[in-house]
N, C-alpha and C positions, 0 to 999 in steps of 0.2 A: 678305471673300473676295478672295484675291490673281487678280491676270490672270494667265493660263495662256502659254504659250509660244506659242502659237497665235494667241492675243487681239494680243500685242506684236507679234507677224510679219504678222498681217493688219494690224494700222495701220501697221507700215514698210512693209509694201507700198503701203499706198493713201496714203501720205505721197511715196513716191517714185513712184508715178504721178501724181500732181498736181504736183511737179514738172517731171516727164517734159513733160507736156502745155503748163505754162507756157512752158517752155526752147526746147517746137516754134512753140509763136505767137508766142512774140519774135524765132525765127529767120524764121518765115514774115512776119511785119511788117519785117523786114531786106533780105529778098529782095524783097518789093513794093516798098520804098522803091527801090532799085536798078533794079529794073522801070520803076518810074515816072522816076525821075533819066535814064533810060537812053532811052525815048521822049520824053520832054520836049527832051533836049540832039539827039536823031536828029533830028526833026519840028518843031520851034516853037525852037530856041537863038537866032531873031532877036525875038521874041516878047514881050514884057511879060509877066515874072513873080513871081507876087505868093506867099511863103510864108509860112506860119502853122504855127509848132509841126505841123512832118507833114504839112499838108495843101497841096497846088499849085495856085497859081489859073495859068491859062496864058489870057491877054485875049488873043480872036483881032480882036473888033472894040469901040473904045472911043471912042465917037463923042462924048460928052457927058461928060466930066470936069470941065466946070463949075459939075455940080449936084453937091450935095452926094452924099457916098455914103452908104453901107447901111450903120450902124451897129446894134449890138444893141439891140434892143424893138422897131425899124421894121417896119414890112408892107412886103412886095413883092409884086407877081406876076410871076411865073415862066414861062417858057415850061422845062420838064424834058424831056433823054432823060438815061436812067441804062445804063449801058453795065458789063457785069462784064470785069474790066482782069488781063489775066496777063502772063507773059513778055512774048508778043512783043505786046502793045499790046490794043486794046478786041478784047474776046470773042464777047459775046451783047449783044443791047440785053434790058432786061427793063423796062423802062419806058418810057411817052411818056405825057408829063402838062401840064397848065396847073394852076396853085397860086396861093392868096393865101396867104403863111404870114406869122408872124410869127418874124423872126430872134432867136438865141439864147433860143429861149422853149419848146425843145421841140418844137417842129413839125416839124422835119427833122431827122435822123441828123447826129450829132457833127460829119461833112467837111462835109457844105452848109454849117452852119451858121458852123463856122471860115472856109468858102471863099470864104463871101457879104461877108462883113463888109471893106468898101472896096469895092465891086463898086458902077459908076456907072449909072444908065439909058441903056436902051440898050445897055451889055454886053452884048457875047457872049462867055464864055469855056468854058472845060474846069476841071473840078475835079477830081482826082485825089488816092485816098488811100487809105492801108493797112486792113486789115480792121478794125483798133481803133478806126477814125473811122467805121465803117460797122457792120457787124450783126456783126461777132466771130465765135463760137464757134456763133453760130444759122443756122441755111438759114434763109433768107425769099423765099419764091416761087421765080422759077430760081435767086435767087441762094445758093450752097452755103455753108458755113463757110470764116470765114478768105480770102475773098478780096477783095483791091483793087478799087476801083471809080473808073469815070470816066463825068463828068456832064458834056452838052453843053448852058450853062443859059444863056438871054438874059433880060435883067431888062428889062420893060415898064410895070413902074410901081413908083412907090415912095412909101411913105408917112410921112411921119418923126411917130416916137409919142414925145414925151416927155414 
């Protein structure tokens, strides 16, 4: 049985809405980055800053860079706020948290996890990062689709696992 003309127009269509949709997250991931570029150089351009593939660490206080940093498998604890990040800079807080997590193991969304990695005890910085390091294309709690996020995180302990 041949596909109908019908069959072929509905999958171009839903081939060019997908797409469609790709082509608006990449511009919307373009715009955050510039968002964040653009607060980062406004607010903190005297500031220690530390980048990773997309994601910004901005050290506001780094009191102990003698000890070893946060490397992927270590524990830390965390003191978290998570802050939802538009244009003109942080939006809504939607968290305030204390954590033991363990780095790059899954415990935290993709930007923590890139933004911790170097981060000394005792650190206090900002991490900032486009929606693709964070929840994408999903709402989670206040937070909507597609938007940039910034975390004001101090690290109070740290555990090195290897």
């Amino acid at each position: 049985m041949k596909p109908s003309i019908r069959t072929w127009l509905l999958l171009a269509a839903a081939l060019l809405t997908t797409l469609s949709c790709e082509s608006e997250v990449r511009e919307a991931n373009i715009n955050q980055n510039k968002y964040i570029d653009d607060y980062i150089q406004l607010r903190y351009s005297d500031n220690e800053i530390v980048r990773n593939d997309g994601v910004v660490r901005v050290i506001l206080v780094d009191t102990l860079k003698s000890v070893p940093a946060i490397e992927p498998g270590d524990s830390a604890f965390l003191f978290i706020a998570g802050y939802t990040f538009g244009q003109n800079g942080p939006v809504n807080e939607f968290m305030l948290d204390t954590a033991t997590v363990r780095i790059g193991k899954g415990d935290l969304i993709v930007g923590l996890d890139k933004g911790l990695v170097g981060a000394h005890l005792g650190e206090e910085s900002l991490i900032l990062f486009p929606s693709k390091y964070g929840y994408g294309r999903n709402t989670v709690g206040m937070v909507p689709e597609n938007t940039a996020l910034m975390f004001n995180v101090a690290v109070a302990a740290i555990k090195k696992n290897k």
